[in-house]
MIRO-600842 format. One line per field, with one value per residue (C-alpha): residue in one letter; x negated, y, z; residue number from 1. Coordinates in steps of 0.001 Angstrom, whole numbers, plus 500000, padded with zeros to 6 digits. Layout:
N
code: a	...
px: X	...
py: Y	...
pz: Z	...
pos: NUM	...
//
This chain:
582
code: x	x	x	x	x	x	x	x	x	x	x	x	x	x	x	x	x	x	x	x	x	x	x	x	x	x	x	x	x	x	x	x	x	x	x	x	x	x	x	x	x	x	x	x	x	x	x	x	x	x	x	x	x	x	x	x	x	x	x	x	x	x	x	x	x	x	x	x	x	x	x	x	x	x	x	x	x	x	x	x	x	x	x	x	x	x	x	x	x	x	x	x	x	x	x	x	x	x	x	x	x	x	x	x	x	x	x	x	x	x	x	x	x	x	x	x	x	x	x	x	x	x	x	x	x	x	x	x	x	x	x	x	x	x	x	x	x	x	x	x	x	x	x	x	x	x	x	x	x	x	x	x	x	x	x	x	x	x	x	x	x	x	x	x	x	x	x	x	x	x	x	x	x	x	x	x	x	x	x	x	x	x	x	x	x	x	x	x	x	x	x	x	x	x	x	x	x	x	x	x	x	x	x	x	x	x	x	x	x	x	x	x	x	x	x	x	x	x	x	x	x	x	x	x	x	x	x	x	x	x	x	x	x	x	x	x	x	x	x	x	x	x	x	x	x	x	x	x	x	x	x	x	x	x	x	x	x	x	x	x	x	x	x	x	x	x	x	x	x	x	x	x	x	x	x	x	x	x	x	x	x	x	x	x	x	x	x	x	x	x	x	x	x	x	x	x	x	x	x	x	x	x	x	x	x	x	x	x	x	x	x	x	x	x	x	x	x	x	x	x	x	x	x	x	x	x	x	x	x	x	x	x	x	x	x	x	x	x	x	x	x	x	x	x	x	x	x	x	x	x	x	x	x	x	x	x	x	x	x	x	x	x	x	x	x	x	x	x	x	x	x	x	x	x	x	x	x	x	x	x	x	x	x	x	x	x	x	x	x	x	x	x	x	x	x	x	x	x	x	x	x	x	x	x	x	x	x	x	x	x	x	x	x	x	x	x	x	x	x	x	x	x	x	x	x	x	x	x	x	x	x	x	x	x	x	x	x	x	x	x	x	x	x	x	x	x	x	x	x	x	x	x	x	x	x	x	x	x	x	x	x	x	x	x	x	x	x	x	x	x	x	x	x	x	x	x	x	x	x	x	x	x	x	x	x	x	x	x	x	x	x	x	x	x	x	x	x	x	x	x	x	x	x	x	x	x	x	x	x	x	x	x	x	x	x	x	x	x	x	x	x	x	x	x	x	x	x	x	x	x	x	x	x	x	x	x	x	x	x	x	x	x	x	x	x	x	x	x	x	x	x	x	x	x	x	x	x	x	x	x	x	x	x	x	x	x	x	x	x	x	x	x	x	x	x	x	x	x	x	x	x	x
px: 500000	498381	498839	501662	503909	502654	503641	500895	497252	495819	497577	495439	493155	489602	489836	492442	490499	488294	488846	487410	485664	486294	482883	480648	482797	482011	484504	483870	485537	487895	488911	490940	489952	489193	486635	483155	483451	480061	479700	478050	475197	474484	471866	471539	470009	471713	475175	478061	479283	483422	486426	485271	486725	490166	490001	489477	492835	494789	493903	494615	497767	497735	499162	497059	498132	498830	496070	495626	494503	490572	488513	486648	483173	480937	478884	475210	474910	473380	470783	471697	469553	466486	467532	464881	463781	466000	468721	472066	473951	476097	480034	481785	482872	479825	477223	474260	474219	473997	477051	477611	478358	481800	481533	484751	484512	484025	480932	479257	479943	478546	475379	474621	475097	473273	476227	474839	476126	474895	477296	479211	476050	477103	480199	477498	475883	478268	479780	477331	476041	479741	480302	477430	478553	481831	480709	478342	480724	482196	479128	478217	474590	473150	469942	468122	464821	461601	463783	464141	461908	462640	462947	463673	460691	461276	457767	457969	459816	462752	464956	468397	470402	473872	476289	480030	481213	484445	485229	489603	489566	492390	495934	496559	493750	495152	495064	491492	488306	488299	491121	488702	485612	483366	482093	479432	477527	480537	478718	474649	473021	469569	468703	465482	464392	461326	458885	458614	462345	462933	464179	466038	467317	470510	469855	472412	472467	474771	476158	476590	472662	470555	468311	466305	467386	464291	464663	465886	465682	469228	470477	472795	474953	473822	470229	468543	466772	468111	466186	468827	467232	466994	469106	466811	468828	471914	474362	472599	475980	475557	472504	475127	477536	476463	475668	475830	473335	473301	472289	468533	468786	470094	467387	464949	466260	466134	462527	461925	463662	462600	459428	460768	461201	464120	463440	467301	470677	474497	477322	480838	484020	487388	488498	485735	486396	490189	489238	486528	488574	491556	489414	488183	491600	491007	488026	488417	488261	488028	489272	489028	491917	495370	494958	497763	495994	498312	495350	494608	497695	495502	497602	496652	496973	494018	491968	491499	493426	492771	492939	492457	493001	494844	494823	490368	490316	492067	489901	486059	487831	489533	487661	489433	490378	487015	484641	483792	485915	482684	481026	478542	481066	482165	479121	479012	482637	481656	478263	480645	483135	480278	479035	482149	482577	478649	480125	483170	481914	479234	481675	482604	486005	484932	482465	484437	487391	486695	489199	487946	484870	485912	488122	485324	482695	485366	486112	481984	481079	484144	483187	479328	477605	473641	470386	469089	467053	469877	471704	471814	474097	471162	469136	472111	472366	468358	468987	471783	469621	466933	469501	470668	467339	467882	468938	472381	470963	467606	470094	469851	472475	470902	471309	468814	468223	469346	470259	473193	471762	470551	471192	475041	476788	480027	478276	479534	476282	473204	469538	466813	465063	461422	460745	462249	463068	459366	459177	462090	461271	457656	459009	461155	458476	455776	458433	458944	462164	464294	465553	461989	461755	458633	457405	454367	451534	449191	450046	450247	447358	445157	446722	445831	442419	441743	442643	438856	437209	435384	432793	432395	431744	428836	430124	429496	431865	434687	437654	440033	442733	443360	446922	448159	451439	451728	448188	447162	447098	443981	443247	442857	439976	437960	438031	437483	434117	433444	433861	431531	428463	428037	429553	428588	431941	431395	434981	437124	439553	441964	445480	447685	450231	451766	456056	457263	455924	454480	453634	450210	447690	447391	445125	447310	444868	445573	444443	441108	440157	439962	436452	436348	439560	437342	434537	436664	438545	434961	434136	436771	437608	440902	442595	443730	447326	446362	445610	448492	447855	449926	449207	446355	447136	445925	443360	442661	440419	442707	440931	442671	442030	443534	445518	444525	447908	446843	449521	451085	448473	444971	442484	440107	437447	435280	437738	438865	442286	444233	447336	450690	453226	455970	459555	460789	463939	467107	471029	471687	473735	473256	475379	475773	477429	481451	482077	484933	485713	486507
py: 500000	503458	506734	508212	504705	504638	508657	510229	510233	509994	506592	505197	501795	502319	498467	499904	502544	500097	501218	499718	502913	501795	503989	502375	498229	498745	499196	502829	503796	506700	508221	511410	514842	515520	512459	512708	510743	509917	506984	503504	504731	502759	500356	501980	505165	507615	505361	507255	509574	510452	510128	509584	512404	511679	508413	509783	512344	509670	506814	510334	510420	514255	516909	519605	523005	523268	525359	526913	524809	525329	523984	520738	521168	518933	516662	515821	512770	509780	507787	504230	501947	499980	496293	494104	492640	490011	491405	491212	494501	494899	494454	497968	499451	498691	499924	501596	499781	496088	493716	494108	491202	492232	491771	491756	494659	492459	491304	494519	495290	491841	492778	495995	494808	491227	489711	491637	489755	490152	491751	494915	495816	493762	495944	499157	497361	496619	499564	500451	504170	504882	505728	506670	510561	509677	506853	508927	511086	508028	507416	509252	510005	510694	511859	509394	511299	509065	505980	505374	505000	507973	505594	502026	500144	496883	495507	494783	493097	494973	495124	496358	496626	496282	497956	497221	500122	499967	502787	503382	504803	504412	503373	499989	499975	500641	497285	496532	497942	499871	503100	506472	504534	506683	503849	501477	498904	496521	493843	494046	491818	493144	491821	490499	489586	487868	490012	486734	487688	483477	483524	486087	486276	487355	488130	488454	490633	489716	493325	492193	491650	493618	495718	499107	501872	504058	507973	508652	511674	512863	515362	517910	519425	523150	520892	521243	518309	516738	514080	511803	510284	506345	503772	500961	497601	498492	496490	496909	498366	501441	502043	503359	506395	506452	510250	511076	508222	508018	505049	505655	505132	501208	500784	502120	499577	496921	497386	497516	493819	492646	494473	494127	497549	498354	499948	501281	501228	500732	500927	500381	500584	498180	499323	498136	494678	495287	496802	494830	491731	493108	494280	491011	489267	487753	485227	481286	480214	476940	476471	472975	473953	475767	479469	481525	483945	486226	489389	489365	488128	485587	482972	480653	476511	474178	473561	476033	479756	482971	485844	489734	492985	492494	489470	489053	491684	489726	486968	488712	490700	486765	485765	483810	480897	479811	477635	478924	482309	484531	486853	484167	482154	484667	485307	482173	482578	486271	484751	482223	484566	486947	483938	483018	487046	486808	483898	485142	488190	486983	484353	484552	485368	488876	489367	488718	491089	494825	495385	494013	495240	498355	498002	496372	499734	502441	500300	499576	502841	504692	502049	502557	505186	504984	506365	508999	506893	504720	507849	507161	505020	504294	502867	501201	499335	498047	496896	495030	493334	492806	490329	488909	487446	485274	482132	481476	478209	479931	482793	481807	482953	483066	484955	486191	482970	484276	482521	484262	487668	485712	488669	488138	485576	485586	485772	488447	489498	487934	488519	487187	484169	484801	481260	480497	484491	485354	483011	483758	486981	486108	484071	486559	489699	486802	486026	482321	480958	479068	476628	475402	476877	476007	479576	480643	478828	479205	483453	483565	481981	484241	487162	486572	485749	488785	491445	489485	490402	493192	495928	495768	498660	498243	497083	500550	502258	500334	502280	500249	499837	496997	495791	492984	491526	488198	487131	486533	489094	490555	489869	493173	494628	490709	492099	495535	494704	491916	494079	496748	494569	491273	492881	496533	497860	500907	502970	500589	501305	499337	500697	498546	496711	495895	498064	494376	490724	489013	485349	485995	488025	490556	493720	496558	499359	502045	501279	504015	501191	498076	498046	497942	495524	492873	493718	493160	489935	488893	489453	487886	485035	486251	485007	487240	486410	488336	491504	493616	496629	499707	503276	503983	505284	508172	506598	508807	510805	512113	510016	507298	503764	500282	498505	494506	493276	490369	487512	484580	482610	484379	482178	484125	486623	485703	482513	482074	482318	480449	479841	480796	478909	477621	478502	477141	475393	476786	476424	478205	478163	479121	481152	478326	476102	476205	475510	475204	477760	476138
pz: 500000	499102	501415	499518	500872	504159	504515	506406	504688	508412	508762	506144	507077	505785	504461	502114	500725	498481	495226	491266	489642	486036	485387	487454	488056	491221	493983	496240	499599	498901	502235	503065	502161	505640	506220	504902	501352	500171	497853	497062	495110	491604	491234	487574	487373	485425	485026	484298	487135	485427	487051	490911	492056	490429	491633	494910	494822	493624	496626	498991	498419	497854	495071	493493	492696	488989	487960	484130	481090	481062	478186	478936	479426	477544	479596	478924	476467	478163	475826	475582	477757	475967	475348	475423	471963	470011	472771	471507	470900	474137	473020	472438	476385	477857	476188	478027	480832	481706	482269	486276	488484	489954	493930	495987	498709	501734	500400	499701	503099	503803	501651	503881	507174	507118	509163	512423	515811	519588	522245	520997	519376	516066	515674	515487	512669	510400	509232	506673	505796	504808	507951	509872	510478	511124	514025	515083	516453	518756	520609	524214	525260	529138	529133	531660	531081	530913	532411	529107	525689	523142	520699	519217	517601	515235	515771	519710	522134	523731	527095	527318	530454	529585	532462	533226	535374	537673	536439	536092	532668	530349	530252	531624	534229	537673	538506	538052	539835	543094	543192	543028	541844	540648	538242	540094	538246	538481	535690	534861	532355	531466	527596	526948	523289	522419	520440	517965	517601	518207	521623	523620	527499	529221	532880	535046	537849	541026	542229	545551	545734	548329	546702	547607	545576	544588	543972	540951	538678	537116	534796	535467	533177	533213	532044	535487	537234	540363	542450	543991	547265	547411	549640	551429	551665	549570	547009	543618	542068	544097	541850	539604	540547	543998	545398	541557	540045	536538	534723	534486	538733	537583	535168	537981	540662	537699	537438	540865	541749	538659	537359	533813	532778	530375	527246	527338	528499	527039	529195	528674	530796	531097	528186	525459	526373	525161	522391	521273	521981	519881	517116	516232	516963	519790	521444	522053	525557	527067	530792	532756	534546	534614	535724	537257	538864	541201	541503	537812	536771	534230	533358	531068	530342	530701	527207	524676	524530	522897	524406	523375	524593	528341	528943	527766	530532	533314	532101	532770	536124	537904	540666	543123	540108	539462	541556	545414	544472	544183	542555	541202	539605	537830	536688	534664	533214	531987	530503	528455	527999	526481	524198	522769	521330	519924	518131	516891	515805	513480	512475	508343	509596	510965	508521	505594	506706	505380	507829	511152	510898	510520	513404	515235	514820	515721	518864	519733	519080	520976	523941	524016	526391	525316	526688	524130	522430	521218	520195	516359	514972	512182	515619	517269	513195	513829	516919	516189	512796	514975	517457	514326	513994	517116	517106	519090	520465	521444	523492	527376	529746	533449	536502	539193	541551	545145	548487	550777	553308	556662	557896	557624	559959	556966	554003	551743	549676	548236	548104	545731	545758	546429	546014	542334	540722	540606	538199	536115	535978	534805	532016	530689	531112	528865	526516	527448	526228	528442	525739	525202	521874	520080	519036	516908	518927	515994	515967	519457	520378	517398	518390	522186	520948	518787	521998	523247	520358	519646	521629	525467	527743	530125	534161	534740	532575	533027	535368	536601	539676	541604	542694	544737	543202	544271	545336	549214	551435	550962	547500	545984	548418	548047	544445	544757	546852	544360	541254	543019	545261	542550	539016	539239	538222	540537	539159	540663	543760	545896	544940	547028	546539	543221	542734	542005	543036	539608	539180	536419	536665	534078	532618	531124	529553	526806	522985	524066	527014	525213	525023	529060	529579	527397	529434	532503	531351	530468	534248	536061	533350	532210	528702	525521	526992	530843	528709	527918	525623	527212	529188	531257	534814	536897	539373	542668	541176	538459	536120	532944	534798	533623	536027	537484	539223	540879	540601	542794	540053	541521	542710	544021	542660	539636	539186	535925	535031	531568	530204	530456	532559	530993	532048	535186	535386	535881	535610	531713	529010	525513	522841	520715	522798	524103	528024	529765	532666	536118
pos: 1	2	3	4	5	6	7	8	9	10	11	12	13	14	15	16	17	18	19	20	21	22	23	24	25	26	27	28	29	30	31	32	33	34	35	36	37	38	39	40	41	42	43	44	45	46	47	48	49	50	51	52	53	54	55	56	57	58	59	60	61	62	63	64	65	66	67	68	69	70	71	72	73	74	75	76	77	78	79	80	81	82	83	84	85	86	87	88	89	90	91	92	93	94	95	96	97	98	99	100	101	102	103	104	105	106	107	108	109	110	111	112	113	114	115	116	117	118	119	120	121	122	123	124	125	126	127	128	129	130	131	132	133	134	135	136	137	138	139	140	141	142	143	144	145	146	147	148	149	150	151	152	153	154	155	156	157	158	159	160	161	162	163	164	165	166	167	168	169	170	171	172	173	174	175	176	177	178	179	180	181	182	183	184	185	186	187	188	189	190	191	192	193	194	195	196	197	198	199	200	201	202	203	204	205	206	207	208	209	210	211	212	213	214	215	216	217	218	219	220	221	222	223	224	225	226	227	228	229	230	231	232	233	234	235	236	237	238	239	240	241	242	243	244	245	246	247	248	249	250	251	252	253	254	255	256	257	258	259	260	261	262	263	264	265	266	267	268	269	270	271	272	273	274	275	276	277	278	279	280	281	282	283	284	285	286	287	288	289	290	291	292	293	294	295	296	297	298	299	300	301	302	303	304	305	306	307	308	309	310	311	312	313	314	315	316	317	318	319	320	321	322	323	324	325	326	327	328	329	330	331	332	333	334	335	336	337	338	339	340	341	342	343	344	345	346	347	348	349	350	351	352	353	354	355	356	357	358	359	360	361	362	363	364	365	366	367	368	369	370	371	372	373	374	375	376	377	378	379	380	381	382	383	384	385	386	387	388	389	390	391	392	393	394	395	396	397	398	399	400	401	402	403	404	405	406	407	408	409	410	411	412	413	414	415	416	417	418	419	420	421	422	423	424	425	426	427	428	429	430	431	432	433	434	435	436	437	438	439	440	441	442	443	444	445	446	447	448	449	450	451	452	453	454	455	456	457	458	459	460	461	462	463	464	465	466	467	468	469	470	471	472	473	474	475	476	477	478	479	480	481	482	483	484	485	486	487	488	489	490	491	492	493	494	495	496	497	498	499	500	501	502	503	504	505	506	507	508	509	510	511	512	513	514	515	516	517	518	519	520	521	522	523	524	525	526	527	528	529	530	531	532	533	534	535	536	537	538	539	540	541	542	543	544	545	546	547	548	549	550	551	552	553	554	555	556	557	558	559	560	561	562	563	564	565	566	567	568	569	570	571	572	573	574	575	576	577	578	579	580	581	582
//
């Protein structure tokens, strides 16, 4: 149905705006005069350019003014293209240019977008540069200052922290999250992806985990800076909201519980699981049990459902249906819940409807607040390709291993594991896949290699800083005094203990100090894989220095240290794979 049948040109569905330009055989997206029309450009230079922007009126739905007769101006003539030789003369119609495969509309959107998938990032993705202004537009920014990279980068690997808020925003919503919220981190699930792009990490975050808060710098709205003073022994959702945190305080707190540091954030609200959910028609669940669910009002039959919009809400939000009633169980419904959209939005039934995907980026990108950095629509597209990448089965759902607060008699929050999350986190900050996927040993292993390679700064020269992260007490000053007294590495210092508790020891140094980290790993025995090429720090002196964090793996000074441990076990699922709720 064109606009003049459906009555209002506002009313229009993008998918129905595909239209054949008999000059080109190629179909264009005509949309409204008051939406930004540019056009599929030509894969043949200089084609023929006539009758686009009557094509365009027409699909409209809109009258011009009769205006006078004016005499046609003659356009330029176009030379016939050069056929190769003993090529036929093309039939009469088409000549000077060659015969054009005719491709149905979904699949030039198809061609554009790769089929992205991963979270509500795929939705961002697909639109194609049709409609990069316009879904620009949708997006919200907070300026989280240096909690967050400035920009996105293809070549590395990458950690998002995707928030949930509790926010009450939106019609339909009073009966979920706490009444006057100002939006805590209700759901946290920071996004690790290899930089091998074969393997990629969804860790969970419980938000009734004990946590210390650091200070946090915010933005205000008249642009001024405001340090927000931290909380010691806090639940990690009041990272977010709290005494005016913004999300850059959550990726702070991530980083200190963790030490992986996000690279960025994306938050959404209730509503962007309604709207995503509706957008792609709803997402396949699997439950082992009947729900009725008086608090939620989820009610659903045991086996497979669908559900979208309302009800995929009351889905992610029950609690009290599922396992021991917690927060934990939940955690594992939302993981498969979270799955099951990944897989039906890079399904060829989304990808294949012009429609739905449209649907799908207006509701991602209306949903989505981003860190700066993530700003672009053009960045949120790479991102998304670069998760397309991934394989589904190689995509681990796990949560942050944690035993109930001793320091509760009825247990009502959690704190983390010191005996098993060190480990977790290690795997996930070295890129270890917890599916045992096979990556690039040959790469990995020359790359790791090459960092050992070159020029070597004399003992003397080298300025580094010494850190305890996981090592015995003591560990960084038996160093520092064997560093100075048997190794003559005189600019060395003892700088404490390590933010966050790491399992292998490792060298981080600017691309300027690699000459002295391969003097150093030299020193103490470490491998290609301990050094990790970053920033220098600011040693006590006000001098660049590398930084030695010690890990749980040290074995004492001059020892030499190899290898990288493989991923520990834990309870996961993967993307791939359908479970059953219960």
């Amino acid at each position: 149905m064109d606009a003049q049948g459906r009555g209002r040109a506002d009313n229009i569905d993008p998918a129905d705006q595909w239209v054949l330009n008999p000059s080109t055989g190629e179909y264009e997206l005509r949309l409204t005069p008051s939406t930004p029309q540019p056009t599929v450009p030509s894969p043949r230079a200089g084609g023929p350019r006539g009758g686009r922007a009557a094509g365009a009126g027409r699909r409209a739905g809109t009258a011009a003014a009769p205006k006078a007769a004016e005499p046609a101006k003659p356009e330029p003539e176009i030379p016939p293209q050069r056929r190769r030789r003993g090529e036929a003369e093309p039939p009469a119609g088409r000549r000077g240019r060659r015969p054009a495969k005719k491709r149905t509309r979904a699949k030039k959107v198809v061609a554009w977008t790769g089929g992205g998938m991963a979270f509500v990032l795929v939705a961002v993705g697909t639109a194609g540069y049709l409609y990069l202004k316009h879904l620009e537009g949708n997006v919200t920014t907070t300026n989280v200052g240096d909690a967050a990279k400035s920009g996105f980068s293809k070549d590395g690997a990458f950690n998002i922290l995707i928030i949930g808020t509790d926010k009450r925003t939106g019609a339909g919503n009073e009966g979920y999250g706490d009444k006057g919220s100002v939006g805590h981190a209700d759901t946290n699930i920071l996004l690790h992806v290899a930089k091998d792009r074969t393997n990629a990490t969804a860790l969970s975050i419980p938000r009734n985990l004990i946590v210390d808060v650091p200070d946090c710098e915010t933005t205000q709205p008249d642009g001024s800076k405001k340090v927000i003073p931290g909380s010691t022994d806090v639940r990690f959702n009041t990272s977010l909201g709290q005494d005016g945190r913004d999300p850059g305080c959550t990726m702070r707190t991530v980083q200190a519980v963790t030490g992986i540091k996000p690279d960025h954030f994306m938050m959404v609200d209730f509503n962007a699981v309604k709207t995503l959910t509706t957008a792609v028609g709803g997402v396949d669940v699997c439950l082992s049990h009947a729900v009725d669910d008086k608090e939620s009002h989820l009610k659903l039959p045991a086996g497979k459902s669908k559900v979208e919009g309302e009800q995929a809400l009351a889905f992610v939000r029950t609690r009290h249906s599922w396992g021991n009633q917690g927060d934990l169980d939940r955690i594992k419904v939302q993981q498969q819940f979270m799955a099951s959209l990944m897989r039906k939005m890079s399904s060829g039934d989304t990808l294949t409807s012009p429609s739905k995907l449209y649907k799908l980026a207006e509701a991602a990108t209306k949903a989505l607040t981003v860190d700066q950095g993530l700003g672009s629509v053009g960045t949120l597209k790479d991102v998304a390709l670069q998760l397309k990448k991934v394989p589904p089965k190689n995509i681990s759902f796990v949560t942050v291993p944690v035993v109930d607060n001793p320091a509760e008699t009825v247990h009502a929050t959690v704190v983390v594991n010191q005996s098993t999350a060190p480990s977790v986190f290690d795997a996930i900050r070295n890129d270890v896949s917890f599916t045992g996927v096979k990556k690039k040993q040959k790469a990995a292993k020359d790359a790791a290699a090459a960092r050992l390679k070159g020029t070597r700064s004399a003992p003397s020269e080298v300025r580094v800083r010494v850190l305890n992260g996981g090592a015995e007490a003591g560990s960084a000053q038996e160093t520092l005094q064997w560093l100075q007294t048997d190794e003559g590495v005189l600019k060395s210092e003892n700088a404490g203990n390590a933010p966050a508790r790491a399992s292998r020891t490792t060298l981080e140094y600017a691309p300027d100090q690699a000459a002295q980290a391969r003097e150093l790993a030299s020193l103490m025995g470490l491998s290609g894989s301990a050094l990790k090429p970053g920033r220098s720090v600011t040693n006590s002196q006000g001098l660049p220095a590398m930084t030695l964090t010690l890990g749980k793996d040290f074995k004492g000074a001059g020892v030499s240290l190899t290898g990288t441990a493989p991923a520990p076990k834990v309870n996961k699922s993967t993307a791939d794979k359908v479970q059953c709720a219960g």
